[in-house]
KENUGU-553913 format. One record per atom (N, C-alpha, C): residue number from 1; residue in one letter; atom name; x negated, y negated, z negated. Coordinates in nm, 2 decimals. Layout:
N
+-----+----+----+--------+--------+--------+
:   i : aa : at :     c1 :     c2 :     c3 :
+-----+----+----+--------+--------+--------+
: NUM :  A : CA :      X :      Y :      Z :
...
+-----+----+----+--------+--------+--------+
//
This chain:
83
+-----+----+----+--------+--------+--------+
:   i : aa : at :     c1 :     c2 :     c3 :
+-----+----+----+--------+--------+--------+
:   1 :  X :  N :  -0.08 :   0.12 :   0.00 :
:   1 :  X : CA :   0.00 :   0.00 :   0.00 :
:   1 :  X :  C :  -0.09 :  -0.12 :   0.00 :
:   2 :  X :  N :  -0.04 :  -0.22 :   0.08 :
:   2 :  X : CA :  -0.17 :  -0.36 :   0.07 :
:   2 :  X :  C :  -0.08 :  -0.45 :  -0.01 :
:   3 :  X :  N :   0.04 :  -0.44 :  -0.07 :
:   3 :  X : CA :   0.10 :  -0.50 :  -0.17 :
:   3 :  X :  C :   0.01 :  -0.53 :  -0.29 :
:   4 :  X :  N :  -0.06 :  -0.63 :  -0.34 :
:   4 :  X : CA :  -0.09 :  -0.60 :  -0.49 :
:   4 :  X :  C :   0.06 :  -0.55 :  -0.61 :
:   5 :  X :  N :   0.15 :  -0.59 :  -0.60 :
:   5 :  X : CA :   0.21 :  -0.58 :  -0.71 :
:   5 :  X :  C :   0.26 :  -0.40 :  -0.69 :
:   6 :  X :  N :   0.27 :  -0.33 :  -0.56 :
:   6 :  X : CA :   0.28 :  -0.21 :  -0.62 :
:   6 :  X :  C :   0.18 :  -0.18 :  -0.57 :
:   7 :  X :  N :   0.07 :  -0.17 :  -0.55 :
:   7 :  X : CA :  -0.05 :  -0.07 :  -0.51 :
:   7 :  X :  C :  -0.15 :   0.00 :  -0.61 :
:   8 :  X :  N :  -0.13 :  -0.05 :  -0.72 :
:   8 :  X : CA :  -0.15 :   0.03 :  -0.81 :
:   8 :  X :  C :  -0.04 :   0.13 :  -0.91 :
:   9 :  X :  N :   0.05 :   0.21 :  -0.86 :
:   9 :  X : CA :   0.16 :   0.26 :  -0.92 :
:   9 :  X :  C :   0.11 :   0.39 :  -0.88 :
:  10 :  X :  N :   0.08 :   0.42 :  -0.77 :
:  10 :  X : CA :   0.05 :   0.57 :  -0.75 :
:  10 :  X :  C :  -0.05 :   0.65 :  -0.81 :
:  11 :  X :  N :  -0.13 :   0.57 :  -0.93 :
:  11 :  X : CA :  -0.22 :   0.64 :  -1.00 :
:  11 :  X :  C :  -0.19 :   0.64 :  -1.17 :
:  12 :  X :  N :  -0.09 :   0.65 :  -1.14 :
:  12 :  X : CA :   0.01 :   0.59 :  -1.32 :
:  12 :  X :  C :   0.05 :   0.72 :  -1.35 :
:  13 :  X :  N :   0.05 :   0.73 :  -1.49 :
:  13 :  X : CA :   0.13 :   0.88 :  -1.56 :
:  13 :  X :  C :   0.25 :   0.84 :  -1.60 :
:  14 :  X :  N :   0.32 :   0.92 :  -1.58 :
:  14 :  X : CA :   0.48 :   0.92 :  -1.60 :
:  14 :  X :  C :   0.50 :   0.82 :  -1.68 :
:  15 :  X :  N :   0.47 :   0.86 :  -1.82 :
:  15 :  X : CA :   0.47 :   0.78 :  -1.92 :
:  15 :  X :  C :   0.39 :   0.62 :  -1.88 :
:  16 :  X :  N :   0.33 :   0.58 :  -1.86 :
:  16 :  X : CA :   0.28 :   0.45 :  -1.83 :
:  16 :  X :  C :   0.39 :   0.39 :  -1.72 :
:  17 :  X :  N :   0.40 :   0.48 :  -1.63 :
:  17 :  X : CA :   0.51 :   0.38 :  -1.61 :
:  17 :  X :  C :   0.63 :   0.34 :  -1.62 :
:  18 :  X :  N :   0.68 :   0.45 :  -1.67 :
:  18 :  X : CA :   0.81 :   0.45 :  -1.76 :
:  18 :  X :  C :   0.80 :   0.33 :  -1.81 :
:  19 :  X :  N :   0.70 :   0.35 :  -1.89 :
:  19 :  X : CA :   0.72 :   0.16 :  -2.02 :
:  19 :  X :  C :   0.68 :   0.09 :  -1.92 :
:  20 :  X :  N :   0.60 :   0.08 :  -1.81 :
:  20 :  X : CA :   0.63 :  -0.09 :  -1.72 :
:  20 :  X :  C :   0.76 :  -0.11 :  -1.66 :
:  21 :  X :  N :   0.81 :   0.05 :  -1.68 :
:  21 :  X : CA :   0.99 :  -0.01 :  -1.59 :
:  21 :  X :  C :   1.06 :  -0.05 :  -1.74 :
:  22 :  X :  N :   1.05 :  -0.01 :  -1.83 :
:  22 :  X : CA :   1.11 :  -0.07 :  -1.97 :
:  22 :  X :  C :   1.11 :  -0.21 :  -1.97 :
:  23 :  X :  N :   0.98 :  -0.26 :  -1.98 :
:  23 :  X : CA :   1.00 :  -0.36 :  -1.97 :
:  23 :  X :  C :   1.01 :  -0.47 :  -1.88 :
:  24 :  X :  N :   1.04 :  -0.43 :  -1.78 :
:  24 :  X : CA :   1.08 :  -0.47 :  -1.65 :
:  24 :  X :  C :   1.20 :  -0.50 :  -1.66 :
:  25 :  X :  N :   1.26 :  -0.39 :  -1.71 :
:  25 :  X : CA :   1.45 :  -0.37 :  -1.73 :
:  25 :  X :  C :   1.43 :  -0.52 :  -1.85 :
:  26 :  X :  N :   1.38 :  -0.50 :  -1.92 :
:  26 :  X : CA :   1.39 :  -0.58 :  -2.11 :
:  26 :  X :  C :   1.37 :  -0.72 :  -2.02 :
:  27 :  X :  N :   1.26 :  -0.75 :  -1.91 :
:  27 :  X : CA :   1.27 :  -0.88 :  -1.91 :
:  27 :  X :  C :   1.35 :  -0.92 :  -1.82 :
:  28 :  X :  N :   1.42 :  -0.87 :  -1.70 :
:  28 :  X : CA :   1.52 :  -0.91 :  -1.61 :
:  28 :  X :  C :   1.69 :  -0.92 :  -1.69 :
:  29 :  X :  N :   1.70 :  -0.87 :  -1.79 :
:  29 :  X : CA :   1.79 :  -0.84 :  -1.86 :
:  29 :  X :  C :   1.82 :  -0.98 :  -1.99 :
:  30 :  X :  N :   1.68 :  -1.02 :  -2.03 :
:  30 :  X : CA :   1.66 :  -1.12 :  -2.09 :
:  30 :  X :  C :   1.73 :  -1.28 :  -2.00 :
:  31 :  X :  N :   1.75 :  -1.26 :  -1.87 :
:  31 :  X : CA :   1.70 :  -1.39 :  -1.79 :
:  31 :  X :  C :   1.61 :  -1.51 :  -1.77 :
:  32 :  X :  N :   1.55 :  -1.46 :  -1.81 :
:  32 :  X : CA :   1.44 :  -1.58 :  -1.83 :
:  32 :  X :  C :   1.28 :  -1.58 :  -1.74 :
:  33 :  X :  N :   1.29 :  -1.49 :  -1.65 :
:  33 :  X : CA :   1.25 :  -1.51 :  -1.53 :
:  33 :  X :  C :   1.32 :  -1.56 :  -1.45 :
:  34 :  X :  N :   1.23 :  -1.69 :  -1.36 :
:  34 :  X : CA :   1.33 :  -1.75 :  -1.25 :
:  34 :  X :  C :   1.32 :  -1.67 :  -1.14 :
:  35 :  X :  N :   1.41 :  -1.69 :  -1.04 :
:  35 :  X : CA :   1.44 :  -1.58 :  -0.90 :
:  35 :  X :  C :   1.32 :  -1.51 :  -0.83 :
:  36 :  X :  N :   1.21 :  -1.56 :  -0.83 :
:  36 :  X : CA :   1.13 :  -1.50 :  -0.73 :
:  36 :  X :  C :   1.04 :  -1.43 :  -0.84 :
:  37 :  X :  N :   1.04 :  -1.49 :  -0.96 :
:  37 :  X : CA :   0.99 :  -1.39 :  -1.06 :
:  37 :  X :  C :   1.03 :  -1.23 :  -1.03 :
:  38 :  X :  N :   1.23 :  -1.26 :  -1.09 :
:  38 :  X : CA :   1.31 :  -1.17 :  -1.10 :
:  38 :  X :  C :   1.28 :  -1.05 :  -0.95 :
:  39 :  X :  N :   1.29 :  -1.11 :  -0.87 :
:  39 :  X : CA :   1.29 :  -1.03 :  -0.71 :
:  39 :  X :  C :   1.16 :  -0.97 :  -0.74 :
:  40 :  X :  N :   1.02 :  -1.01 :  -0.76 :
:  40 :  X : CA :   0.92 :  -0.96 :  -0.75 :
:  40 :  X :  C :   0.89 :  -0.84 :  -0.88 :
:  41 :  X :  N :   1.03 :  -0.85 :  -0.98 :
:  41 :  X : CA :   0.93 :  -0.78 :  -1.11 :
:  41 :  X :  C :   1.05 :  -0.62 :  -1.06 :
:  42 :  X :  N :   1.17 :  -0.66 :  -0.96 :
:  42 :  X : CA :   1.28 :  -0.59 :  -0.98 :
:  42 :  X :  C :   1.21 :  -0.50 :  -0.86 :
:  43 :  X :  N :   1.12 :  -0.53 :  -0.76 :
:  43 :  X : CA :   1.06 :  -0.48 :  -0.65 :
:  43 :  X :  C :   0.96 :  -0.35 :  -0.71 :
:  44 :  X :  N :   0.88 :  -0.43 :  -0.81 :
:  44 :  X : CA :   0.82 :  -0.34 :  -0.88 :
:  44 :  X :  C :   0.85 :  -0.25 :  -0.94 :
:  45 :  X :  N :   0.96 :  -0.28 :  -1.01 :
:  45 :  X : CA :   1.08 :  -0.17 :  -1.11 :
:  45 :  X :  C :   1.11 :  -0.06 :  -1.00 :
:  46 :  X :  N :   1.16 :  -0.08 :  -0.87 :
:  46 :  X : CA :   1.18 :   0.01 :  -0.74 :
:  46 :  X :  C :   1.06 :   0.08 :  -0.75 :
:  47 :  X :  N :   0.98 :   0.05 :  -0.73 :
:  47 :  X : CA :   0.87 :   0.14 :  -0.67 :
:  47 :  X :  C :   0.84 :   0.21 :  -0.79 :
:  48 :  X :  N :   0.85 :   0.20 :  -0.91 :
:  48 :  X : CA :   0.80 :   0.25 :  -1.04 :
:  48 :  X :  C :   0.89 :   0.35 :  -1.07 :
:  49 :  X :  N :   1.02 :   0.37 :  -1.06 :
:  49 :  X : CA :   1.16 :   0.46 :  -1.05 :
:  49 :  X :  C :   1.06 :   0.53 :  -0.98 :
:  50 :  X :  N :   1.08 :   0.53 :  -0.86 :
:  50 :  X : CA :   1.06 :   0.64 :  -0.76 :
:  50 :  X :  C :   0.95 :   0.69 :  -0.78 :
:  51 :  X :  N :   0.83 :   0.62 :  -0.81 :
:  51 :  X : CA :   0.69 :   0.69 :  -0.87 :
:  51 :  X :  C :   0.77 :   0.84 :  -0.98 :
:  52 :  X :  N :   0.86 :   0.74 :  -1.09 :
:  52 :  X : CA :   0.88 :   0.84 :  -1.21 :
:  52 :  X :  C :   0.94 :   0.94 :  -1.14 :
:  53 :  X :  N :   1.05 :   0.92 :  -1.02 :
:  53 :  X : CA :   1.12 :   1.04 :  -0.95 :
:  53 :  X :  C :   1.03 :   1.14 :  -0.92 :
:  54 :  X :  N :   0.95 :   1.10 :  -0.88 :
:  54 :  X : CA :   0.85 :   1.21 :  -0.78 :
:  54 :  X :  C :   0.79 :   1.28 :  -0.89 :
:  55 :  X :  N :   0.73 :   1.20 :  -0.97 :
:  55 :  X : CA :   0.66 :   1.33 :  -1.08 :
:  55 :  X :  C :   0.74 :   1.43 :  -1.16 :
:  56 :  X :  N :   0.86 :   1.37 :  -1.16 :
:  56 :  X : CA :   0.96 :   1.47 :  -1.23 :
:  56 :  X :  C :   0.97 :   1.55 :  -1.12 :
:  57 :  X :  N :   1.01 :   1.57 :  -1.04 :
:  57 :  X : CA :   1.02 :   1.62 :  -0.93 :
:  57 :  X :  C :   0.91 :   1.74 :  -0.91 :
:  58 :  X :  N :   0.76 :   1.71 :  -0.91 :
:  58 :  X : CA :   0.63 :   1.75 :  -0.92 :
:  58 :  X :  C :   0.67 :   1.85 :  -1.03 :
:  59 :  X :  N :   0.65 :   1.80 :  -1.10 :
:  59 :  X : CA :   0.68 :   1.86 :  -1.25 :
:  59 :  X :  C :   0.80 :   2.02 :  -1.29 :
:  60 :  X :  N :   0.94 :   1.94 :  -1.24 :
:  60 :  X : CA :   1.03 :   2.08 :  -1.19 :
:  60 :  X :  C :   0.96 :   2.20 :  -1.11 :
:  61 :  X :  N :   0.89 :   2.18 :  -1.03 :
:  61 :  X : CA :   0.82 :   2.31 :  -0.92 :
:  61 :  X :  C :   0.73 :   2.35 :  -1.00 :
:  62 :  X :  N :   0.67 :   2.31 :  -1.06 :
:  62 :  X : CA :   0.54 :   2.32 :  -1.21 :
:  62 :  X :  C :   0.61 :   2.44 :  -1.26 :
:  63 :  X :  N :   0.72 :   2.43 :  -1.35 :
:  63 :  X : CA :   0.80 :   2.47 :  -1.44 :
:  63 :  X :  C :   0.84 :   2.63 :  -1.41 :
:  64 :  X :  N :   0.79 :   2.69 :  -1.52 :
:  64 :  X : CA :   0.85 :   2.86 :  -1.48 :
:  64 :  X :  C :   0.92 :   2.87 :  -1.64 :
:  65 :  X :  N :   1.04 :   2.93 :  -1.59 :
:  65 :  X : CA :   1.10 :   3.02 :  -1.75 :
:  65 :  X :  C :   1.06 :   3.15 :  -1.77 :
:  66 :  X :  N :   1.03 :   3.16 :  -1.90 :
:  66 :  X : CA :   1.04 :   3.29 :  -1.97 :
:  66 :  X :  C :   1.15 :   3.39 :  -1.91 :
:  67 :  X :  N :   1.08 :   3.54 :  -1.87 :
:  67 :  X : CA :   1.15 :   3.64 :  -1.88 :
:  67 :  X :  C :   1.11 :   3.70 :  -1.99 :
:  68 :  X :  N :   1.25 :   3.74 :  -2.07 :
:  68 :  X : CA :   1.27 :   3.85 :  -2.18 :
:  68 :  X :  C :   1.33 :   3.96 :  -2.16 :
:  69 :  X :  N :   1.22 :   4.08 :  -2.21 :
:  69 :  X : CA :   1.32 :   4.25 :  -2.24 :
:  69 :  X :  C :   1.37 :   4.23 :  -2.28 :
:  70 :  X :  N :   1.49 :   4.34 :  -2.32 :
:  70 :  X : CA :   1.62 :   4.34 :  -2.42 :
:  70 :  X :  C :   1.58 :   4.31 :  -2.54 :
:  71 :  X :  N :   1.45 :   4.39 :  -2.56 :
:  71 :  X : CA :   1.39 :   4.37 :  -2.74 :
:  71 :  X :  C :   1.36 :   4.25 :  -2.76 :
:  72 :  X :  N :   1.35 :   4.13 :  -2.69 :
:  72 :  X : CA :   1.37 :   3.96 :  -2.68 :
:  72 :  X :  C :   1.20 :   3.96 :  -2.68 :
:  73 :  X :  N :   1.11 :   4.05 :  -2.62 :
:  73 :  X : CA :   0.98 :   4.03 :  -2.60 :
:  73 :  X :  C :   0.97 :   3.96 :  -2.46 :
:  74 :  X :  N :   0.86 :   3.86 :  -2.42 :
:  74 :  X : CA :   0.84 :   3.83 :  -2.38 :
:  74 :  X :  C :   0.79 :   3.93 :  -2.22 :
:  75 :  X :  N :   0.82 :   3.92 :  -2.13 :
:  75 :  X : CA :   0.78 :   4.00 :  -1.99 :
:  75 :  X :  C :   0.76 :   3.96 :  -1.91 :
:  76 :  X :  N :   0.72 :   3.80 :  -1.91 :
:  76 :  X : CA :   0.66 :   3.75 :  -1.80 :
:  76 :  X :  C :   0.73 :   3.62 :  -1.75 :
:  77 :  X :  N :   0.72 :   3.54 :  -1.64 :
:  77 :  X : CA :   0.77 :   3.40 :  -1.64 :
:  77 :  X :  C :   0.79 :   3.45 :  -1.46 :
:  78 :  X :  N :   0.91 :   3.36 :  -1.45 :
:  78 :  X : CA :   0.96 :   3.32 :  -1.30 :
:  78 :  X :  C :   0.94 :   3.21 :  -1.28 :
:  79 :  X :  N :   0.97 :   3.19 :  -1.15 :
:  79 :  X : CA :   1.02 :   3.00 :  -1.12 :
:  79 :  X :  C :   1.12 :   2.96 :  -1.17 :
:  80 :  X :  N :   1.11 :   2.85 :  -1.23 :
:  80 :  X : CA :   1.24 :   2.79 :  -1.29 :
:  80 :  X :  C :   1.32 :   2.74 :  -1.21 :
:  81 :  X :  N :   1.52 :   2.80 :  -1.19 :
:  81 :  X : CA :   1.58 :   2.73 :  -1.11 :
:  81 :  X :  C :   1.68 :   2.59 :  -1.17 :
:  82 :  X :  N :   1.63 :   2.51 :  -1.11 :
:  82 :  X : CA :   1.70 :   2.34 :  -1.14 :
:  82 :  X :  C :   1.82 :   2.31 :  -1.06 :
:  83 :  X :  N :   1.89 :   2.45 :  -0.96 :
:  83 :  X : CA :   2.04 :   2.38 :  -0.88 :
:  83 :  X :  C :   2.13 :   2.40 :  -1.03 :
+-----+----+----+--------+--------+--------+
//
């Protein structure tokens, strides 16, 4: 991205950017950014969502559940289904 304001999002952990959209949300919510503030922080908020989409996303294919014998022992792991 040659954007500065998102071109650094794609190297963010879930969690970090979670709290830049926190408070993204906390200060557009406040009003107290004027318009081009608001447009520019609400642009970044977009890109930061979909950053978090994707890793959750990442993350679900990650994910295997526990298979259990009847005796509730453990016997191995599948892919976890998320429909």
């Amino acid at each position: 991205m040659d954007d500065p304001i998102l071109s650094d999002i794609s190297g963010m952990s879930f969690e970090s950017a979670l709290a830049e959209l926190e408070q993204i949300v906390e200060r557009l919510e406040t009003g107290k950014v004027d318009l081009e503030g608001s447009i520019a922080i609400y642009e970044r908020g977009e890109a930061l969502k979909k950053h978090c989409e994707g890793l959750l996303r990442d993350a679900e294919v990650r994910i295997e559940k526990i298979t259990l014998r009847p005796d509730g022992a453990a016997a191995g792991t599948e892919p976890l289904d998320v429909k």
